[in-house]
Every structure is written in C-alpha cells, then in structure tokens.
Backbone as a ProteinNet text record, in pm:
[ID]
protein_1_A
[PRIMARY]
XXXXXXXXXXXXXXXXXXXXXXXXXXXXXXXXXXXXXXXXXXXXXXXXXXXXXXXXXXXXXXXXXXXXXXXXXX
[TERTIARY]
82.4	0	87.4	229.1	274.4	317.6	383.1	381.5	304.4	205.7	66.5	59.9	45	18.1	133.3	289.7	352.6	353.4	271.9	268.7	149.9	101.7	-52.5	-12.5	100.6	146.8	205.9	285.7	411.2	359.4	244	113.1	77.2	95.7	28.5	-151.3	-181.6	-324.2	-428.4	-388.5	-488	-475.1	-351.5	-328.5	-360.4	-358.2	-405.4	-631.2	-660.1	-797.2	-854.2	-779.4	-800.8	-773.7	-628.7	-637.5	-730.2	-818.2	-906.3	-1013.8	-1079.7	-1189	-1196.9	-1072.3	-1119	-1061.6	-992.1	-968.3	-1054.8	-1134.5	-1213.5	-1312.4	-1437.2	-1497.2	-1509.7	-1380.2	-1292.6	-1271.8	-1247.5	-1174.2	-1319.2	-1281.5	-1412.2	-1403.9	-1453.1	-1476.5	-1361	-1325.6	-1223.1	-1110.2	-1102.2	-953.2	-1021.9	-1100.3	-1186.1	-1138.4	-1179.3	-1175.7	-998.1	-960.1	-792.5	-728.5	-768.2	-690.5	-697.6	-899.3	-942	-879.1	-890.9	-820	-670.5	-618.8	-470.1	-464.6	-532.5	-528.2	-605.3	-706.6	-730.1	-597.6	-497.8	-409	-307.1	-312.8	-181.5	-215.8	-354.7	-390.5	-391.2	-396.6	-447.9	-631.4	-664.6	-801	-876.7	-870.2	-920.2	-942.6	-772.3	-774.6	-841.8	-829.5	-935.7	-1101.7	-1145.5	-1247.9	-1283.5	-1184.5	-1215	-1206.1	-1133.8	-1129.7	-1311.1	-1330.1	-1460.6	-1500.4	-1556.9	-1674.2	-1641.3	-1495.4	-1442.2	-1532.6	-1518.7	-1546.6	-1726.7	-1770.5	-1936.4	-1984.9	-1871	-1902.1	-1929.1	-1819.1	-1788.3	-1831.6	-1894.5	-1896.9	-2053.2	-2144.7	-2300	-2333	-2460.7	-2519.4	-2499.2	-2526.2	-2505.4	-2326.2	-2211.4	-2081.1	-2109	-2127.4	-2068.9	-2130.7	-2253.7	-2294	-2220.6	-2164.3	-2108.3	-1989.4	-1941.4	-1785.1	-1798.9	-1828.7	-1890.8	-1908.1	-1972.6	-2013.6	-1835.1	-1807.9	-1646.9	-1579.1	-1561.2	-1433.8	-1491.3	-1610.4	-1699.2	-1669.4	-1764.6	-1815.9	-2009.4	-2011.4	-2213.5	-2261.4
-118.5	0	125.7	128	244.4	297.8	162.4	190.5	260.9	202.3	268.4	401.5	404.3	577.9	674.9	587.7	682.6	727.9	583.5	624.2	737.1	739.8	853.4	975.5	973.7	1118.9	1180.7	1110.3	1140.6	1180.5	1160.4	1197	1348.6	1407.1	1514.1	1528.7	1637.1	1681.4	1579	1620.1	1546.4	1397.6	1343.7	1231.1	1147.3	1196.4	1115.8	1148.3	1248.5	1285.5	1109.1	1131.3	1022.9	873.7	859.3	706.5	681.8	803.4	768	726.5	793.8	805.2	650.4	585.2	410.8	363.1	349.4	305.4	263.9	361.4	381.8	307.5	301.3	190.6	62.1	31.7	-88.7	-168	-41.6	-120.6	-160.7	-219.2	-293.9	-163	-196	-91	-34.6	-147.1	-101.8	-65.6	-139.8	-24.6	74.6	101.5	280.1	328.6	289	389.5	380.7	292	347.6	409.2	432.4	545.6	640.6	676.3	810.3	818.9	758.9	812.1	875.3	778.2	838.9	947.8	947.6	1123.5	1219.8	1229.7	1280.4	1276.8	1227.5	1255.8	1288.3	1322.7	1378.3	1491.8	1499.7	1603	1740.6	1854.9	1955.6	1954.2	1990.8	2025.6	2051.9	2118	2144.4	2072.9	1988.4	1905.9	1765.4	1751	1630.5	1682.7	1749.9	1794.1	1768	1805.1	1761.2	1647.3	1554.6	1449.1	1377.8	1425.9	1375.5	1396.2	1552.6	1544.2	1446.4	1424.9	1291.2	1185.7	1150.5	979.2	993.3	1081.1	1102.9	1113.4	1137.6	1160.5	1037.1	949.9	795.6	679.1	684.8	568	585.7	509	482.2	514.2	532.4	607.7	510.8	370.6	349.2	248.6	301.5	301.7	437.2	514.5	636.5	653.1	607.6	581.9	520.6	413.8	342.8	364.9	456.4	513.3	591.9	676.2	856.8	783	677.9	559.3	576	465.7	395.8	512.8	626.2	731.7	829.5	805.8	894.2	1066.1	1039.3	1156.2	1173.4	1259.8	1298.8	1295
0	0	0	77.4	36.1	-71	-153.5	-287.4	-375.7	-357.6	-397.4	-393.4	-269.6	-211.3	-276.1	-278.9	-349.7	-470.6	-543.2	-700.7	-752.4	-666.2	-636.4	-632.7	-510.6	-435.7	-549	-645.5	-759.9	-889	-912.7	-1023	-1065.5	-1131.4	-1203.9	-1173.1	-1072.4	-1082.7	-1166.9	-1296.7	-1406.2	-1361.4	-1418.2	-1393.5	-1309.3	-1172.4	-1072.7	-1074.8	-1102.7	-1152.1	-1237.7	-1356.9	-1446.5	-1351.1	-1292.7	-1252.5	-1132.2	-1053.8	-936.4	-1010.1	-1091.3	-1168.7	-1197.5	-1260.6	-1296.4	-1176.1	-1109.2	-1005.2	-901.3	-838.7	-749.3	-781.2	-858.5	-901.6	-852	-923	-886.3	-769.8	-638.7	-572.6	-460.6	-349.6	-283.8	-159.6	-103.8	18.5	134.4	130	277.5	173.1	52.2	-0.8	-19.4	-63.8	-110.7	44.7	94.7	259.1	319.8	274.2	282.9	205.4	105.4	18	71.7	84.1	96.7	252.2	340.9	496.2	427.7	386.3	347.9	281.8	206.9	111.5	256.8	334.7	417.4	508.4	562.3	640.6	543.5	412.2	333.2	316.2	235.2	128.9	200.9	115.5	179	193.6	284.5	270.5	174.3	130	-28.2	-93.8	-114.3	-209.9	-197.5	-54.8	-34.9	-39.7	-21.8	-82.2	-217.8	-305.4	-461.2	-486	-394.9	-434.2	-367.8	-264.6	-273	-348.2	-370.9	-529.1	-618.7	-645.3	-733.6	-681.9	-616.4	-571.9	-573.6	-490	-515.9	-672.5	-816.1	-885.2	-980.5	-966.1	-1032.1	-940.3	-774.5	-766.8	-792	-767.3	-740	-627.7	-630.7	-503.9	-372.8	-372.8	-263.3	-196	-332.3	-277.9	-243.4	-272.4	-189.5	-113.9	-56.7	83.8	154.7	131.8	212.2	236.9	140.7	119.3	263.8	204.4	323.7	511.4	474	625.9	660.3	586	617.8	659.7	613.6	629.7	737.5	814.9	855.1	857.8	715.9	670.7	607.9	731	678.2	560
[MASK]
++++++++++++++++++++++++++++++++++++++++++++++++++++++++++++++++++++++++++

C-alpha cells in the first residue's frame, strides 16, 4: 500500500484525476476507505475535498454511501 500511495502522491493533478476516476470503481470498500483516509491525512483540505466530489461523482449512489459511512463523513 505504500507503494501505492507513493505512485498517487508522484502523479500530475490530471493524472491522478483520471487514474481515481477508474480506479475507485474498482476497488471494494475497505480499499476505497484506505486510500481516501490516506489522502485525508496527506492532502491539503481542499484538495481532499475535490477528491470527494471525485469519488461522489464515479462511484454509485449506494458506494458512496457506504464510502462517506467507512471514512466517517455525513
């Protein structure tokens, strides 16, 4: 997983935009909710912000229920 996280951290704006977008989908729940914790203890504020609207935007209504549950967020 840190690998991971580093190949994320090392990404161009867009770039990492594009690989969440198919990524996220993808992955099952508890990885969705460890990324997003990890970008919440990296990101700036903001930027984890956009990355929600990201994830509320590509997963289905009830992953991102369950997403928002897991990372507790309202």
């Amino acid at each position: 997983m840190n690998a991971f996280r580093a190949i994320l951290a090392s990404q161009k704006p867009d770039e990492l935009k594009y690989n969440l977008e198919i990524m996220l989908p993808a992955m099952n729940l508890d990885e969705r909710a460890e990324i997003m914790n990890a970008g919440r203890a990296s990101a700036p504020p903001e930027m984890f912000q956009a990355v929600l609207k990201l994830v509320e935007q590509v997963l289905n209504h009830d992953d991102w229920t369950a997403t928002k549950s897991k990372i507790g967020i309202k």
